[in-house]
C-alpha positions in Angstrom: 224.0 -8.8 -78.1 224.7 -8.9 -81.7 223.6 -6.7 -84.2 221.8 -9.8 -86.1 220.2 -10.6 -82.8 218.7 -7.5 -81.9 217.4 -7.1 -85.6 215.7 -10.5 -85.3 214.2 -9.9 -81.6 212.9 -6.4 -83.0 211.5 -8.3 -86.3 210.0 -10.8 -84.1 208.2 -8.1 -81.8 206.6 -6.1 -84.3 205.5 -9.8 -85.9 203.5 -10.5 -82.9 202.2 -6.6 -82.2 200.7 -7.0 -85.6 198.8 -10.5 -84.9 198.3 -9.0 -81.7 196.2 -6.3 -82.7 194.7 -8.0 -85.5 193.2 -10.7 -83.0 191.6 -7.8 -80.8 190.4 -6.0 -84.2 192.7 -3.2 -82.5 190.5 -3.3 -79.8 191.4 -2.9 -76.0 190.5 -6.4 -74.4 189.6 -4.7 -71.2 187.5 -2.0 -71.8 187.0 -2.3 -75.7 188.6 0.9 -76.9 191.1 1.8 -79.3 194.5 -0.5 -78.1 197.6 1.1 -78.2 199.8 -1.1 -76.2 200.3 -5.0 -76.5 200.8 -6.0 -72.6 203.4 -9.5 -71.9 201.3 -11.3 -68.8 204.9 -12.9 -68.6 207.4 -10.2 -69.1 209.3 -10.1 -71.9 212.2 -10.2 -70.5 211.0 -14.5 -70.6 212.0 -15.5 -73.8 210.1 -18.3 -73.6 207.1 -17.0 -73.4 207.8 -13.7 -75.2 206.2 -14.1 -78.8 203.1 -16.7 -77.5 200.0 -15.2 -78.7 198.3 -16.3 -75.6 200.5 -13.9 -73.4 200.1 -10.9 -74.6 197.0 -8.7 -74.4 195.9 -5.5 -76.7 195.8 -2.7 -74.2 194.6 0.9 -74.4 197.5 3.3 -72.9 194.7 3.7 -69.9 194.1 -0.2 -69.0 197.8 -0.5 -69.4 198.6 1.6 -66.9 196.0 0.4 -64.8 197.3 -3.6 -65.3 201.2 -3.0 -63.5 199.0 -0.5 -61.1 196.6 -3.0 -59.5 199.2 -5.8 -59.3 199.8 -8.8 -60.5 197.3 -10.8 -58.1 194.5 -8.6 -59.0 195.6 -8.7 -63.1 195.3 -12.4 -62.9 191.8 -12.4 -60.8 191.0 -9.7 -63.8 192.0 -12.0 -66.6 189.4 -15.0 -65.5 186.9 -13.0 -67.0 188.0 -13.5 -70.7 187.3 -17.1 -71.7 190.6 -17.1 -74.1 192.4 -16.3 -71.1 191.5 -19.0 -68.4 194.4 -20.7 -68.5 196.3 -18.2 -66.6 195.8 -19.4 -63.1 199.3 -18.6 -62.6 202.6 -18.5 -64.2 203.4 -22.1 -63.9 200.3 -23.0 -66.5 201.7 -20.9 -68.8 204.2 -24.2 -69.9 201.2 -25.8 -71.7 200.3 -23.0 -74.2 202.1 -23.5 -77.8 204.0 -20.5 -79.6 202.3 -18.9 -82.0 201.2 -20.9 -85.6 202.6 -17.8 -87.8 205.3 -19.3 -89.8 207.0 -15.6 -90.3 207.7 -15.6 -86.0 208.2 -19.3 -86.0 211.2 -18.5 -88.7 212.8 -15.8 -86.7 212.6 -17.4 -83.8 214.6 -20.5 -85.2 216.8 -17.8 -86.8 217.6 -16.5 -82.7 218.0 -20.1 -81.8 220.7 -20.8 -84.5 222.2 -17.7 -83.5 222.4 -18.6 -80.1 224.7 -21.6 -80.8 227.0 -19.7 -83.2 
């Protein structure tokens, strides 16, 4: 990975922390306390579902811990209870959700995709 790469991935991940976090009012979206931890439903390591707003939730250290403890199957069962998050049925569903309208991540991102093709 090229220096310019892993500055734009890193810009691009404090990006969406921020709207992360802002959205939640820095609130945990499980059991409402201070969040700590922004939590991919899809792991990161998807960089197509990386910086969607939609798949990442404002954790407190605690619920984070507790999401990759109860498993996946359990996570997803948990998630049905937040109406902003009914779309995750499973993984597949995820291909309908649109990245993020914040022009500063949209930018970047175009900036990694140019940068692929270099």
């Amino acid at each position: 990975m090229t220096p310019r790469r892993k500055y734009l991935i890193s810009k691009a991940d404090k990006l969406i922390r921020q709207l992360v976090f802002e959205k939640a009012n820095n609130r945990c979206q499980w059991c409402g306390g201070h969040a700590d931890d922004p939590h991919h439903i899809i792991g990161r390591s998807h960089l197509m579902h990386r910086w969607r707003l939609f798949n990442i939730l404002a954790l407190c250290r605690r619920c984070h811990s507790e999401w990759h403890w109860i498993g996946k199957a359990e996570a997803y069962e948990r998630l049905k209870e937040f109406p902003e998050y009914q779309f995750y049925r499973d993984e597949a569903s995820l291909k309908s959700i649109g990245t993020v309208g914040d022009g500063q991540i949209e930018d970047v991102i175009k900036e990694l995709e140019r940068d692929e093709t270099r």
